[in-house]
C-alpha positions in Angstrom: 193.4 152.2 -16.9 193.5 148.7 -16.4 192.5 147.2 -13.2 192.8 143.9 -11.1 191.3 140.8 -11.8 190.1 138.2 -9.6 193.1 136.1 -8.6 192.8 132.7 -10.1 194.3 129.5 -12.3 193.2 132.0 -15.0 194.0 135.1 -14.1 196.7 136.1 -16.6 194.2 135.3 -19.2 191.8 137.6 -18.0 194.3 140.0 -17.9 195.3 139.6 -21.4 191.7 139.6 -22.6 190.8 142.7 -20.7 193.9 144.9 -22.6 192.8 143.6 -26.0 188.9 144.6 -25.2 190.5 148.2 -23.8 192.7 148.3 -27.1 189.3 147.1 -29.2 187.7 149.9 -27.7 190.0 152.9 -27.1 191.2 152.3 -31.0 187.6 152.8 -32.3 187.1 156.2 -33.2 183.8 156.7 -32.8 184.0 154.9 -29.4 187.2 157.4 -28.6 185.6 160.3 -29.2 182.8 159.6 -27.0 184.9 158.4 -24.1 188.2 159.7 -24.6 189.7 157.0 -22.0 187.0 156.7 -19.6 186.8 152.9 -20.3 187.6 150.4 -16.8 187.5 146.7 -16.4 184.7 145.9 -13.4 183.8 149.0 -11.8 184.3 153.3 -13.0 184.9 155.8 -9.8 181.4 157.0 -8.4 182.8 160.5 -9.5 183.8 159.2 -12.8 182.2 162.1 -16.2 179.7 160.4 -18.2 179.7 158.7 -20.8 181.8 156.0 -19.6 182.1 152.3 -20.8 183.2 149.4 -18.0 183.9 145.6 -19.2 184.3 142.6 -17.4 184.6 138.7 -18.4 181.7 137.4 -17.3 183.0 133.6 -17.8 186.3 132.3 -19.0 186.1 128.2 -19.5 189.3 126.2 -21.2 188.8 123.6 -23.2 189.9 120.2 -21.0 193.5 118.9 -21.9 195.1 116.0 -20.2 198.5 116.5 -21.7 199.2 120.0 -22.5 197.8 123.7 -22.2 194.2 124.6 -23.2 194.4 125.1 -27.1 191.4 127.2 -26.7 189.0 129.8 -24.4 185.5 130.0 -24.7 184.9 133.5 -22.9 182.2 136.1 -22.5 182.7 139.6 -22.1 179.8 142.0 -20.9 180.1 145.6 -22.1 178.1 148.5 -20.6 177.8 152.4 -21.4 176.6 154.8 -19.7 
């Protein structure tokens, strides 16, 4: 169910952050049973059944480190049903 992201310094980030959203998501019962596993990253198939949910990471900024990796990510996620 997972998809491509955007290729970039960040990009295995994203990744990461979109499974745990799907996992957030799919794991929620009530969310589940509404969905079953109709739940994409970006874009759903034109011919995709309703109701469907589709997430993206709308901006993904690491905090500035000179001498080491980011020690933290300030990201947004947007989440839409329909």
């Amino acid at each position: 169910m997972l998809g491509e992201w955007k290729n970039g310094e960040n990009s295995h980030i994203k990744m990461d952050i979109g499974k745990a959203i799907y996992k957030i998501l799919h794991d929620n019962i009530a969310v589940e049973s509404l969905v079953s596993t109709r739940i994409a990253p970006n874009v759903m198939k034109q011919t995709s059944a309703f109701p469907f949910i589709v997430y993206d990471v709308a901006t993904d900024s690491p905090e500035g480190q000179k001498d080491s990796v980011a020690l933290l990510d300030n990201v947004s996620i947007m989440v839409s049903a329909y």
